[in-house]
C-alpha positions in Angstrom: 68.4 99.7 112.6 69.7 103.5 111.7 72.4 102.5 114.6 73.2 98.9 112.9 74.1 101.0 109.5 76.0 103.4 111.0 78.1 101.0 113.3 78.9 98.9 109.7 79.8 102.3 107.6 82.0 103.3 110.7 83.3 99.8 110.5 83.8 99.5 106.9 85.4 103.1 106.7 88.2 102.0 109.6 89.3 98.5 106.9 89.3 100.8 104.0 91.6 103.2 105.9 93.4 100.1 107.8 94.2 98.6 103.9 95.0 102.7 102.8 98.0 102.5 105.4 98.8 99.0 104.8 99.0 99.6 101.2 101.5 102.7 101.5 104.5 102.0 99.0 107.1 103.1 101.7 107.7 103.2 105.5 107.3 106.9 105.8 103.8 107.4 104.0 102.7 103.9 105.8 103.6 106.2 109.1 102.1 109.6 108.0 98.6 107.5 107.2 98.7 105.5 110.4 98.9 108.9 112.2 96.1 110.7 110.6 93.8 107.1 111.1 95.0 107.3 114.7 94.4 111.0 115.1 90.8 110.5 113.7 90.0 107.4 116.2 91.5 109.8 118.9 89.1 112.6 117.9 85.8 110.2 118.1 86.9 109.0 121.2 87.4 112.0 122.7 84.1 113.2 121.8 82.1 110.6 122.9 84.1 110.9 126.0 83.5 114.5 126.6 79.9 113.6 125.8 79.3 115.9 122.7 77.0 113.2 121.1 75.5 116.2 119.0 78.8 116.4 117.5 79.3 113.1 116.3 75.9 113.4 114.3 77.6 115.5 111.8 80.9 113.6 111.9 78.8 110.3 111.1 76.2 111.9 108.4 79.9 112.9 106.4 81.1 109.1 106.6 78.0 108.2 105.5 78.5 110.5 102.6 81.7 109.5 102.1 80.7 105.5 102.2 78.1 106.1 99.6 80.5 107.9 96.9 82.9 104.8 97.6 80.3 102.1 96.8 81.2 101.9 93.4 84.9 101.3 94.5 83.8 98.3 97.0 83.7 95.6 94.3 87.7 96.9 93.1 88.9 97.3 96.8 87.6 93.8 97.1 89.7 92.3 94.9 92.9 93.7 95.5 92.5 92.7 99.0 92.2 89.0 97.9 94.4 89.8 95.4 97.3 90.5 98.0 95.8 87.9 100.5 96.1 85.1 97.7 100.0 86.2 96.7 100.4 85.7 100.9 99.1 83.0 101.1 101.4 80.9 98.8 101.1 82.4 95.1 104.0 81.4 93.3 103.9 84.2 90.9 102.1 88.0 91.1 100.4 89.5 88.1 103.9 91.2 87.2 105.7 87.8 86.8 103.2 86.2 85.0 103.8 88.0 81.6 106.2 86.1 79.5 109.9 87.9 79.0 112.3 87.8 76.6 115.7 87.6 76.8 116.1 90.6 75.1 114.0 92.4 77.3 115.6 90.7 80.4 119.2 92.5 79.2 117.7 95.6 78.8 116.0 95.8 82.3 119.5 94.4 84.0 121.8 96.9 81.8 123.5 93.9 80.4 124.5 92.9 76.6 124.3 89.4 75.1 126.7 87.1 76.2 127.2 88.0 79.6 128.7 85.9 82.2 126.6 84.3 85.0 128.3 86.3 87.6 127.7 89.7 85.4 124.0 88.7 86.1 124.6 88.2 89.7 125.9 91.8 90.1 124.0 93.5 87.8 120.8 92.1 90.1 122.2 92.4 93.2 122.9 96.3 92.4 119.3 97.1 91.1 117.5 94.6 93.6 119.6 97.0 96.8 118.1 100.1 94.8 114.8 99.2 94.3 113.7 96.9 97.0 110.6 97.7 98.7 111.9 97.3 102.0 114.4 100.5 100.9 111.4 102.4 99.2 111.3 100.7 96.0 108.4 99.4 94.0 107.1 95.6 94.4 106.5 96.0 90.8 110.2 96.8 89.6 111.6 94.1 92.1 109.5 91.4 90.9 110.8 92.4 87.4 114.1 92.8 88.2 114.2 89.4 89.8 112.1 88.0 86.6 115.3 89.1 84.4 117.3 87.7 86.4 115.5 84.2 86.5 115.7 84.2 82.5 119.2 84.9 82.1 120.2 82.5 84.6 118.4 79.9 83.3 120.3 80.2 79.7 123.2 81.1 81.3 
């Protein structure tokens, strides 16, 4: 039974750290996580290889540990993962393109004044969207609002 536990802490410890690398906001971080989680695999292995069993006790009473402190964060993990996997899986809109804009507020985030042109708007998104993609290091957040404002202008426009 004490094995069963310790085999789903190990287990549940690898998906938080699997989503923790996953979740990285940019390439290089997503890298730097992915080597430590591969450099911590590689040091289990190795022990259990060399045969220091008495080593891993210690190794597997800290997860433990740490798996109890992160309980409370389960529930919250939980929901950002189906969170993500329900935007994936066809969600139209994510939480920060649900919030109503203004048009107002849509000139302000482009860097535009009232009565643009259609093709100002055009520019003015293409030049923040190659900024602040998230595939160059930007935010999801700021792209999703950048492409909101432009939605709402070019739908008056």
């Amino acid at each position: 039974m004490l094995y069963l536990f310790i085999i789903i802490a190990v287990g549940a410890v690898f998906l938080g750290m699997r989503h923790l690398v996953l979740s990285a906001p940019d390439p290089l971080t997503r890298q730097r996580r992915r080597n430590w989680m591969l450099a911590g695999v590689g040091g289990v292995l190795v022990l259990l290889a060399l045969n220091r069993s008495g080593m891993l006790a210690p190794l597997l009473g800290g997860l433990l540990i740490l798996l109890v402190r992160l309980v409370p964060l389960i529930p919250q993990l939980l929901k950002t993962i189906l969170a993500e996997h329900g935007n994936k899986a066809g969600g139209t809109e994510s939480a920060a393109t649900s919030a109503t804009m203004t048009d107002t507020e849509a000139l302000e985030i482009l860097g535009l004044e009232a009565g643009c042109s259609r093709q100002a708007v055009l520019d003015a998104h293409r030049r923040l969207i190659h900024k602040l993609h998230p595939d160059r290091g930007g935010s999801d957040y700021l792209a999703a609002k950048i492409n909101q404002a432009r939605d709402i202008l070019l739908r008056s426009r």
